[in-house]
Backbone bond lengths (Angstrom), bond angles and torsions (degrees), N, CA, C in turn:
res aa  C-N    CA-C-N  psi(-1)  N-CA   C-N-CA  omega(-1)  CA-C   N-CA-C  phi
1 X - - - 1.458 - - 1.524 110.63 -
2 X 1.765 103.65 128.07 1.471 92.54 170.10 1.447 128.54 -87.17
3 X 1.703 122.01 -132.57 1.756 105.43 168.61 1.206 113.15 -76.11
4 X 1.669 128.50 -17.01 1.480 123.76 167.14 1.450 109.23 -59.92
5 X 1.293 134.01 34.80 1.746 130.40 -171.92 1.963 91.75 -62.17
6 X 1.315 101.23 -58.37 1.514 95.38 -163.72 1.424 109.32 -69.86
7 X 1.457 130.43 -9.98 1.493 110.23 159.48 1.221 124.42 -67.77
8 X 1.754 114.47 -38.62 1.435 109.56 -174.29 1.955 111.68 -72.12
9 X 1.246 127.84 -15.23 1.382 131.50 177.33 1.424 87.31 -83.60
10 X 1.808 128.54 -40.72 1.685 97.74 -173.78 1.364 121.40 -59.21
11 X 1.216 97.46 -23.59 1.845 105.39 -160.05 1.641 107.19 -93.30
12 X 1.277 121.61 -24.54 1.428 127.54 155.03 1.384 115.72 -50.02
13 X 1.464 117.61 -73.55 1.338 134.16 -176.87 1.672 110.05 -23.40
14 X 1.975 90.33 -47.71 1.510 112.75 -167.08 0.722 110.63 -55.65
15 X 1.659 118.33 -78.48 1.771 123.00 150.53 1.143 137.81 -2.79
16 X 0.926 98.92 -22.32 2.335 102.52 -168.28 1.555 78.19 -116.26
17 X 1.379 144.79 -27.35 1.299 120.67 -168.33 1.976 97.88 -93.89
18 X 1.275 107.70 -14.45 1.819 95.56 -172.38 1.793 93.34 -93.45
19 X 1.623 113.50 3.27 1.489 99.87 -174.84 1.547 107.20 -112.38
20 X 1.266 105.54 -16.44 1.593 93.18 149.64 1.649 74.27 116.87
21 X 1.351 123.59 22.22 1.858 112.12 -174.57 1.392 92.99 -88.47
22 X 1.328 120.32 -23.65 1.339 100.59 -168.01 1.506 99.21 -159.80
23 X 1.857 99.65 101.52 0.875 107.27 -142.33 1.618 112.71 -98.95
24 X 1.708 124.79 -172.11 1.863 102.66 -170.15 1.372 114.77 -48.43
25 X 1.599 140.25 165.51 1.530 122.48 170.31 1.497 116.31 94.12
26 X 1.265 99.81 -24.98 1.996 104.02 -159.86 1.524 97.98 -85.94
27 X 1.170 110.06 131.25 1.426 127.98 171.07 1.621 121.08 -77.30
28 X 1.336 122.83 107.25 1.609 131.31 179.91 1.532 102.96 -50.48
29 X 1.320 119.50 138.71 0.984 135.09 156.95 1.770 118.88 -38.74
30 X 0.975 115.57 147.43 1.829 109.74 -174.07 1.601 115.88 -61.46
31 X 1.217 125.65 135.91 1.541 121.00 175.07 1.573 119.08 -23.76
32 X 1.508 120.87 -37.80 1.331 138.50 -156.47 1.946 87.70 -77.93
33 X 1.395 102.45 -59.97 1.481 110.40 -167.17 1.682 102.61 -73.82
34 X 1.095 123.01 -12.54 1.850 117.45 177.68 1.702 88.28 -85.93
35 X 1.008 140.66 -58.12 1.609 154.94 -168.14 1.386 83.62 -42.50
36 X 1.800 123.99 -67.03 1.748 114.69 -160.27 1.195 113.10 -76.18
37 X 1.481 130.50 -21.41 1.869 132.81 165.41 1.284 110.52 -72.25
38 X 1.647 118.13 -32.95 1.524 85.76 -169.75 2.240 92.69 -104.50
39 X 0.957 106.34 25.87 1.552 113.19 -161.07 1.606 119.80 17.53
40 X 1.482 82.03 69.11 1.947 89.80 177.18 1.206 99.47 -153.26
41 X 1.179 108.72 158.99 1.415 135.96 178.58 1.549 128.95 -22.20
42 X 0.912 150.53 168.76 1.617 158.84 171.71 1.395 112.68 -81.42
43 X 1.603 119.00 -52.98 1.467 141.20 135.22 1.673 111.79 -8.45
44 X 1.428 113.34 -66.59 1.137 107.73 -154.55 1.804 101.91 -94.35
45 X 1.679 122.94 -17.13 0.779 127.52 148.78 1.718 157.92 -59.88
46 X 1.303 84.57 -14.63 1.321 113.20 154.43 1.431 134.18 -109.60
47 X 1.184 113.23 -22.00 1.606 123.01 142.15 1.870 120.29 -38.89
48 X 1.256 97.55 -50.93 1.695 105.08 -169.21 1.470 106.77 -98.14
49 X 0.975 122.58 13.33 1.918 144.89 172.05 1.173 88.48 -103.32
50 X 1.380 129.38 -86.78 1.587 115.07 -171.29 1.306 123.24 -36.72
51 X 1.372 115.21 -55.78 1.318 128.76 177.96 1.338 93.40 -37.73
52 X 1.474 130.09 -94.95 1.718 134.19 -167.60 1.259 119.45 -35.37
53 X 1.770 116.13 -21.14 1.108 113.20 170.51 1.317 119.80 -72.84
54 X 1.476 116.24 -43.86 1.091 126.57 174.04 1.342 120.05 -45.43
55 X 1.249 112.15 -50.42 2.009 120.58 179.54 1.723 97.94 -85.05
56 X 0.998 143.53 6.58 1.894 149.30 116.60 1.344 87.62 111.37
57 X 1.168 107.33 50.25 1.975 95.35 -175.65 1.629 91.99 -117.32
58 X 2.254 127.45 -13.48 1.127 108.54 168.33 1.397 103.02 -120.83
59 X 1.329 130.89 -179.71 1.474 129.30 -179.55 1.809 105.06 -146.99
60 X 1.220 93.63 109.33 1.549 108.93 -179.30 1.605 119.51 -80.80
61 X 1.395 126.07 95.41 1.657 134.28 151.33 0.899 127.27 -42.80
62 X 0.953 151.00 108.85 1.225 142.37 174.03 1.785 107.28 -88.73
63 X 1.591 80.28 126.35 1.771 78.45 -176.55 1.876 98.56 113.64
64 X 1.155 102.55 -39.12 1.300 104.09 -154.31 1.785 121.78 -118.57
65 X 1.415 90.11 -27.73 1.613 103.54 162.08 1.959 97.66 114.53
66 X 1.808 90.28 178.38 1.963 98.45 175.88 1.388 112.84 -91.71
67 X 1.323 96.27 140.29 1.404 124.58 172.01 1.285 132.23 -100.97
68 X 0.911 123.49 110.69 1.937 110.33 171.53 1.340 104.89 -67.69
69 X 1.855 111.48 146.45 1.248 96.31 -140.17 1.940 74.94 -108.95
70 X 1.377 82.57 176.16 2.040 98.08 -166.37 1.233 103.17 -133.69
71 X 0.774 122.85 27.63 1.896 129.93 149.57 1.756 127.44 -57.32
72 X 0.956 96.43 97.03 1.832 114.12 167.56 1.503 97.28 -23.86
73 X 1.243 119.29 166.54 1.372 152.76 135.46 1.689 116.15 -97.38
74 X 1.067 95.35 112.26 1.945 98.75 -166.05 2.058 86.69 -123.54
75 X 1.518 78.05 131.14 2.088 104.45 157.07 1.354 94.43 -89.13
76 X 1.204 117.54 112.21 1.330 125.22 146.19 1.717 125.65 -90.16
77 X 1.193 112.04 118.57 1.160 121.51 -161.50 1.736 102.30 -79.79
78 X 1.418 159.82 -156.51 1.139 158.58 -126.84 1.299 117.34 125.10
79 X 1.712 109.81 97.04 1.967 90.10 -179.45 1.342 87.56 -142.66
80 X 1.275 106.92 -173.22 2.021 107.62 135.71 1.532 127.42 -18.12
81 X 0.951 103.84 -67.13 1.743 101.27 170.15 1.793 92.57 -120.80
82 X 1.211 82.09 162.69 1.855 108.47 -171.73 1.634 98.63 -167.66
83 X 1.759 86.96 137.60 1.411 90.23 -156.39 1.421 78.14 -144.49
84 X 1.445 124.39 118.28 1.450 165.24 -157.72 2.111 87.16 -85.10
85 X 0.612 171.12 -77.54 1.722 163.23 76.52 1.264 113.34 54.76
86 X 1.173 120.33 -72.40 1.157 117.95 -157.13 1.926 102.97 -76.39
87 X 1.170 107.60 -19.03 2.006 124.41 178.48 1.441 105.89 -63.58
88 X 1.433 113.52 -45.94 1.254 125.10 169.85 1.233 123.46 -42.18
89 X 1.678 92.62 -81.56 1.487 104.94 -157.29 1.448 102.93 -58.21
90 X 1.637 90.79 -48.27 2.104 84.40 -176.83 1.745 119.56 -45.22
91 X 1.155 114.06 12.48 1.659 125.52 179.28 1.625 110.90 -129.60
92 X 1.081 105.47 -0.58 1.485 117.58 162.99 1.395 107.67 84.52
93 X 1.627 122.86 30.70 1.165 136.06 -137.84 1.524 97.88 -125.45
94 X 1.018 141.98 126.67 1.786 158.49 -168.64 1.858 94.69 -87.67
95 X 1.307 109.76 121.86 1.845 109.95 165.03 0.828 94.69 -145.25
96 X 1.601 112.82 155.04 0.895 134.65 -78.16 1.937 97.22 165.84
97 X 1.084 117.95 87.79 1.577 110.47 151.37 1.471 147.68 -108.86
98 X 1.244 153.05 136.29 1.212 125.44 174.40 1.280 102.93 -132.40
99 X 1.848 124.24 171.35 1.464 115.25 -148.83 1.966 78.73 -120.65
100 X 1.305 109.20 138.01 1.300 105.67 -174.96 1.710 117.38 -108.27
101 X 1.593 108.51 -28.89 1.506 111.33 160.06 1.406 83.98 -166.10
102 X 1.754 96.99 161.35 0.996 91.18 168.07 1.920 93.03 -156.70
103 X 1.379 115.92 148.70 1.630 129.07 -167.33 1.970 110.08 -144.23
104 X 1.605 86.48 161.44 1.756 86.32 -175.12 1.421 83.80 -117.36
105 X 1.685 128.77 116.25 0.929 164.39 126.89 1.810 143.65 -43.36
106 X 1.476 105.78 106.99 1.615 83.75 169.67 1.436 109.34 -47.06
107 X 1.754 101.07 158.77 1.772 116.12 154.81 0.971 141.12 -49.64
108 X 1.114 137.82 69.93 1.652 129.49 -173.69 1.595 108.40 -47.72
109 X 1.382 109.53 150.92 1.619 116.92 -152.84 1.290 90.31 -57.97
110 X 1.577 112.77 -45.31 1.586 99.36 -160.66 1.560 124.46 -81.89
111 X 1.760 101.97 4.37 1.767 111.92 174.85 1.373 96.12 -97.48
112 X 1.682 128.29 -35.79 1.414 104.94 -170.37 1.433 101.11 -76.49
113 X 1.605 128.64 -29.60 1.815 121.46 164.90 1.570 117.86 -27.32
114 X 1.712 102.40 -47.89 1.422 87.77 -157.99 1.495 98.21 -91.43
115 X 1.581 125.81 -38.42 1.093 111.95 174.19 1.498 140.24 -59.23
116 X 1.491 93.22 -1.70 1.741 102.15 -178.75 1.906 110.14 73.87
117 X 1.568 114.36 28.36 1.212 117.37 164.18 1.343 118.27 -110.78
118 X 1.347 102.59 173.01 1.676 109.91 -173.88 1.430 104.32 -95.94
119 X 1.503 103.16 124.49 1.505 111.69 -167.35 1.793 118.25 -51.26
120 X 1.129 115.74 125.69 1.274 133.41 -166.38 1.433 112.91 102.99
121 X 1.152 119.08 22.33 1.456 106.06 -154.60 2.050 85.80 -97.47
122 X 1.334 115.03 167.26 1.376 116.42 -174.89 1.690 123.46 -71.58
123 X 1.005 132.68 115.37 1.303 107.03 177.29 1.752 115.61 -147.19
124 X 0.783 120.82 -177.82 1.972 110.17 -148.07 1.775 79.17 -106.91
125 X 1.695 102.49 145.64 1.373 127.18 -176.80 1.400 103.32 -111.59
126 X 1.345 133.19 131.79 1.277 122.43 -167.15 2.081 94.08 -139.57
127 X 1.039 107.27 117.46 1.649 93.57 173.24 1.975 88.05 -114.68
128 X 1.600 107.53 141.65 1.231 127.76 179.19 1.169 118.78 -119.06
129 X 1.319 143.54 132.39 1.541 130.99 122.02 1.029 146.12 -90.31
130 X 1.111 106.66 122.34 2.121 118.38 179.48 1.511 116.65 -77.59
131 X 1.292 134.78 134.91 1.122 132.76 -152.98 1.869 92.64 -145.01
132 X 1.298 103.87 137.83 1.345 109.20 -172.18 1.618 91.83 -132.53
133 X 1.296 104.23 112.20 1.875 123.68 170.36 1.978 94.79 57.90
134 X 1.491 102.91 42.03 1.538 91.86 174.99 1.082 117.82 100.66
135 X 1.759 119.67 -21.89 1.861 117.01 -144.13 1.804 87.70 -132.00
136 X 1.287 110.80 107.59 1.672 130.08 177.17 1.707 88.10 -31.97
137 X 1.435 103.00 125.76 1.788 113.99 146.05 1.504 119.38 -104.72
138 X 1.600 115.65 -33.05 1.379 111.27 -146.80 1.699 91.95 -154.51
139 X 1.575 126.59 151.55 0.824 150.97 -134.97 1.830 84.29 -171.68
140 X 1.309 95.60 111.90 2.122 96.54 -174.34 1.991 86.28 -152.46
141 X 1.832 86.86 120.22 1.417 108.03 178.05 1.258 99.22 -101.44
142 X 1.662 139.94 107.62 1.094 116.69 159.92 1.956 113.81 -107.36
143 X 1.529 85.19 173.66 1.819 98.57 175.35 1.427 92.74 -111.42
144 X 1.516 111.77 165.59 1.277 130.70 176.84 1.627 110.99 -169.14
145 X 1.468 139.28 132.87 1.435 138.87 -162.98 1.432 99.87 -74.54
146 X 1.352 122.09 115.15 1.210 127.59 -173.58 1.719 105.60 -71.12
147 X 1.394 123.82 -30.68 1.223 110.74 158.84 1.862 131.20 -54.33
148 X 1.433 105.80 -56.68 1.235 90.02 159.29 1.495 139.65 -62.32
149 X 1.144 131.53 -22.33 1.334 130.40 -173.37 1.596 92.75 -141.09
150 X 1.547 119.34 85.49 1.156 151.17 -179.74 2.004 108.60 -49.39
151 X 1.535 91.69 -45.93 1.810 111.47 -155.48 1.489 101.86 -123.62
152 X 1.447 110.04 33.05 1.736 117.43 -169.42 1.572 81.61 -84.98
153 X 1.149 142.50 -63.69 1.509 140.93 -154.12 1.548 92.60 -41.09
154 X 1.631 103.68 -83.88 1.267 150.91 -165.22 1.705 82.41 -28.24
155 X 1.027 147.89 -117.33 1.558 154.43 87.81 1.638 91.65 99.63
156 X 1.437 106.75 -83.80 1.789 118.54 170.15 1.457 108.42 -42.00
157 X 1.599 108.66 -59.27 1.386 91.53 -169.66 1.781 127.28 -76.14
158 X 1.429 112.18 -5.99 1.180 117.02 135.17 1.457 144.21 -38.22
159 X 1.149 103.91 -18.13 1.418 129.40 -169.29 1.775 120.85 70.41
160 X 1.435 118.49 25.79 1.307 132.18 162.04 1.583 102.91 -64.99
161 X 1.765 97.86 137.85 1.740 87.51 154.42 0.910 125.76 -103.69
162 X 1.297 127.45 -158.26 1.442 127.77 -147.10 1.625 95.77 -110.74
163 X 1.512 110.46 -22.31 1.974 98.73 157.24 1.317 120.74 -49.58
164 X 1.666 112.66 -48.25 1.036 114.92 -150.10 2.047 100.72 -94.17
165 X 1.307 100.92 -13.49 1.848 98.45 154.51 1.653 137.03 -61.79
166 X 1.779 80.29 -31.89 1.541 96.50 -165.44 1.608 101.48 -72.70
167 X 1.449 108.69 -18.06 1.216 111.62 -150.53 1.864 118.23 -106.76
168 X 1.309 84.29 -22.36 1.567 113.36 149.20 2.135 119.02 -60.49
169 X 1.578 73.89 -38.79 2.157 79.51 179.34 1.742 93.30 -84.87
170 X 1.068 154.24 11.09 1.136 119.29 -161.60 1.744 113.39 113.49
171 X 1.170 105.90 -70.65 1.355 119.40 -169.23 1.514 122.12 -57.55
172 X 1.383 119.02 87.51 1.700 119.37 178.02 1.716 117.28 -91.22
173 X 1.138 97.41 23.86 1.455 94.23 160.23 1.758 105.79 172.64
174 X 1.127 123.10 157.34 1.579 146.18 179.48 1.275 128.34 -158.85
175 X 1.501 113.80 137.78 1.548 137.18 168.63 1.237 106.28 -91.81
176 X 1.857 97.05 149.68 1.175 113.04 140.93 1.550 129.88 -100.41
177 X 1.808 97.65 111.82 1.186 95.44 -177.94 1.465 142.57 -80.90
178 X 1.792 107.48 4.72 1.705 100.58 -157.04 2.211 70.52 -165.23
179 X 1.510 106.13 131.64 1.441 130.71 143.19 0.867 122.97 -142.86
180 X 1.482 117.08 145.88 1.095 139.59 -153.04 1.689 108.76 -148.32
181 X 1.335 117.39 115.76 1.134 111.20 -165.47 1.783 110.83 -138.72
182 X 1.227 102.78 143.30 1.516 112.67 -170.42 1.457 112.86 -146.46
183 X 1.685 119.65 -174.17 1.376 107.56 -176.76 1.500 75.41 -170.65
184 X 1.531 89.44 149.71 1.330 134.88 -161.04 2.125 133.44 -155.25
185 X 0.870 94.29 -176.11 1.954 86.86 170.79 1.120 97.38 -121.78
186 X 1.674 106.65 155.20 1.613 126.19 -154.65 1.356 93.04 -94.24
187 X 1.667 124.31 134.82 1.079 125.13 153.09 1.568 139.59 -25.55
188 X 1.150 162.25 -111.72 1.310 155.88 142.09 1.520 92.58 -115.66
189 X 1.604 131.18 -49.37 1.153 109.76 -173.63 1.733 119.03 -86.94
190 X 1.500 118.61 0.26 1.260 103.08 -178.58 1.742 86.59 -84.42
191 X 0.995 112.09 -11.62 1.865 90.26 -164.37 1.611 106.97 -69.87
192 X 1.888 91.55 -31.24 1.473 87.34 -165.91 1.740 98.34 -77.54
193 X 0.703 159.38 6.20 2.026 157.01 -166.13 1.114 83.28 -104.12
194 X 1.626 118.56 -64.73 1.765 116.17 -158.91 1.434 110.13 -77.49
195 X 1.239 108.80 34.70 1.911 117.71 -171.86 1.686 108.61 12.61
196 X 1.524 111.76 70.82 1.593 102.80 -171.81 1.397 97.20 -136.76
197 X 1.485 119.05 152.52 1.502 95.38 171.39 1.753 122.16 -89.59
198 X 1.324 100.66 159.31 1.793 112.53 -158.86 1.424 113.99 -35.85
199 X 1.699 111.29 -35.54 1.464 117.47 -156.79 1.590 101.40 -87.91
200 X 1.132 127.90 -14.47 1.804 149.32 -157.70 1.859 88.18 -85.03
201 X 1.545 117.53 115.26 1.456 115.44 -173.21 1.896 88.02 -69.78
202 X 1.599 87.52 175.37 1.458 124.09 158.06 1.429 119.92 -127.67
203 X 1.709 81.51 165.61 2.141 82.47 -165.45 2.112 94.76 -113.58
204 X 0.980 123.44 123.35 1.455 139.40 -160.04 1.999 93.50 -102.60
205 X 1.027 104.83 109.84 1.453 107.91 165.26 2.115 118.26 -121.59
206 X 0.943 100.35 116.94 1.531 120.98 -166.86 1.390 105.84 -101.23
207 X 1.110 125.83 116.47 1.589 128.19 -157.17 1.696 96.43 -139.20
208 X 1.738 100.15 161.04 1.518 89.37 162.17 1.594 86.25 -152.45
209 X 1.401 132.03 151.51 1.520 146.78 -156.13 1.583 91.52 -120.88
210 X 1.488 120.91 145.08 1.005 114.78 -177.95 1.955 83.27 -133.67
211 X 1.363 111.06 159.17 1.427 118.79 159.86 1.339 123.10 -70.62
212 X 1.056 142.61 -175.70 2.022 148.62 153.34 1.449 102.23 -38.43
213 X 1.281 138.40 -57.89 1.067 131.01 -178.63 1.396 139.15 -98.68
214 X 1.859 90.88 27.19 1.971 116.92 159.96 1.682 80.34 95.57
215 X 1.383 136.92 -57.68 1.452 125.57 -169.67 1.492 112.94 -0.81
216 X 1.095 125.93 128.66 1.749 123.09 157.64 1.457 112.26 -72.76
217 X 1.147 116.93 124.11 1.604 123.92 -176.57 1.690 109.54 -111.11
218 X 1.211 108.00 -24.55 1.868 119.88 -163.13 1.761 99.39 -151.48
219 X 1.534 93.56 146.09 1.759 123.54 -169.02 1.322 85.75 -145.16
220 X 1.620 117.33 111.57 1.544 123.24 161.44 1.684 110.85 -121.07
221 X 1.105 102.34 174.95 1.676 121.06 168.73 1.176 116.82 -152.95
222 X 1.502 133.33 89.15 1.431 101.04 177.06 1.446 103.79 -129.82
223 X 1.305 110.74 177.27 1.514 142.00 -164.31 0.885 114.80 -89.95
224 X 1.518 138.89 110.36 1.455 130.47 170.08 1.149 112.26 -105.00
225 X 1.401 137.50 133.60 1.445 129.18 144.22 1.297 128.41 -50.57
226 X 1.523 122.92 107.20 0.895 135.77 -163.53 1.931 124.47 -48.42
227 X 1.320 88.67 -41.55 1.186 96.56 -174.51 1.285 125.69 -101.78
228 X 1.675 102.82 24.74 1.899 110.53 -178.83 1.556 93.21 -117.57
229 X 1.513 124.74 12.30 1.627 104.85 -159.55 1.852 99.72 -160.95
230 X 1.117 111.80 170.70 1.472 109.11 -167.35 2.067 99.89 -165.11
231 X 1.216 98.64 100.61 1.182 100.94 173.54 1.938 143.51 -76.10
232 X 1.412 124.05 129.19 0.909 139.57 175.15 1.297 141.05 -87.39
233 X 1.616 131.66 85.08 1.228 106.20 -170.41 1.413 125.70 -110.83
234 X 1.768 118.50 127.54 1.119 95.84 -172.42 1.195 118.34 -106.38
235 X 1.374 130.51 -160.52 1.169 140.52 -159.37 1.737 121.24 -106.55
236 X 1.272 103.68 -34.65 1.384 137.26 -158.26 2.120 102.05 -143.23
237 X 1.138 116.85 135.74 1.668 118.36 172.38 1.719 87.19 -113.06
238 X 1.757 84.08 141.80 1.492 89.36 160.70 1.389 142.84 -90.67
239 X 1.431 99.46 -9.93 1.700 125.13 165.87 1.610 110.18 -98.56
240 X 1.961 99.78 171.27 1.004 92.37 -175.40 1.487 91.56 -116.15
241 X 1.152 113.71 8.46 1.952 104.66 -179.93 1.227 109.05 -52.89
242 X 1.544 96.71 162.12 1.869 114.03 -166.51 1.781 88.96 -99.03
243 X 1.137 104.43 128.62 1.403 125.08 -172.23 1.689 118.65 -59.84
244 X 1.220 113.43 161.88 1.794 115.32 159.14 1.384 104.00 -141.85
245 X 1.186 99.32 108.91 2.087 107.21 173.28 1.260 99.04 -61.10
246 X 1.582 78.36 161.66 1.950 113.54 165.61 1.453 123.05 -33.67
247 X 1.706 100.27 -26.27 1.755 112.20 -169.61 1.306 101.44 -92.17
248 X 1.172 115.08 -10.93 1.368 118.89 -147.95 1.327 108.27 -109.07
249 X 0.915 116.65 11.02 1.504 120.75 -160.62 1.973 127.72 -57.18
């Protein structure tokens, strides 16, 4: 092997993972034992580990060792209503939420903008993760007017959703009226939730939900891992169910 050592172990590694040798779940052999198969360096072995991490096909523990990583490929659909569940399952796909903190917050200018409040005004902080067959996709911060929906925290972390809150207030159905979508690199802590490595972008979707009568009810942001998901937007929904966003999970 010449100084390309760590390309030819990246592109091996690769190989045995698109041929099914080593398959999602499977644990890499220790740095010491990749160094004596491919008889090269530590240097060049950790060079071509990062690399795979980076294109999300390995996932590095610390503490615990490499992983080939087991992340779905998910169509995410995008309409009028979008329903975080129903995207899944229709792919035969297990989700999965859990509530990670959650606080009653002044408005930041750009949550009381979208919600149509007066900046500072109170409103519930919700950070989420969505989990598809077990394996983190999405990281969804939403806002919500803590005056109107008093027991929205309380409620979620029960494991209620946020249809069945809205619907308790009044509200039997909601749009999304406004996305906005971009991509970027993950903070240090979204990388670590979305088990991805740091340098591997994310896809940022910024939404705002309006009620039947346009009202803004919901201010989200959330985080996608770029490389577990592939977005769809349509034009027209073919159902009429009342939705649960990305934040919402």
């Amino acid at each position: 092997m010449g100084r390309d050592n760590w390309k030819i172990i990246r592109d091996r590694i690769s190989a045995d993972i698109s041929a099914g040798q080593l398959e999602p779940g499977a644990q890499l052999p220790t740095e010491s034992q990749l160094c004596q198969t491919f008889q090269a360096g530590r240097h060049s072995v950790r060079r071509a580990v990062a690399a795979l991490a980076v294109e999300g096909k390995l996932r590095v523990e610390q503490g615990r060792g490499t992983f080939v990583q087991a992340a779905p490929l998910i169509s995410y659909h995008i309409g009028r209503r979008t329903r975080f569940r129903q995207n899944l399952l229709e792919q035969g796909i297990s989700p999965a939420g859990e509530q990670l903190a959650d606080a009653v917050v002044p408005a930041p200018a750009r949550v009381a903008a979208a919600l149509g409040l007066a900046e500072g005004s109170p409103v519930h902080r919700l950070l989420r993760r969505g989990l598809a067959d077990g394996v983190p996709i999405s990281i969804g911060l939403s806002y919500h007017c803590a005056l109107r929906f008093p027991d929205l925290a309380a409620k979620r972390m029960d494991g209620a959703s946020v249809t069945d809150i809205y619907r308790s207030h009044g509200i039997t159905d909601y749009f999304r009226k406004r996305t906005i979508v971009f991509a970027r690199r993950p903070d240090g802590e979204e990388a670590n939730l979305l088990m991805q490595h740091p340098d591997q972008p994310v896809m940022v979707l910024q939404k705002t939900d309006v009620d039947s009568a346009g009202q803004p009810i919901a201010y989200s942001e959330a985080v996608w891992a770029a490389d577990r998901v592939q977005f769809s937007f349509d034009s027209q929904d073919e159902g009429e169910a009342a939705p649960e966003s990305a934040a919402s999970v």
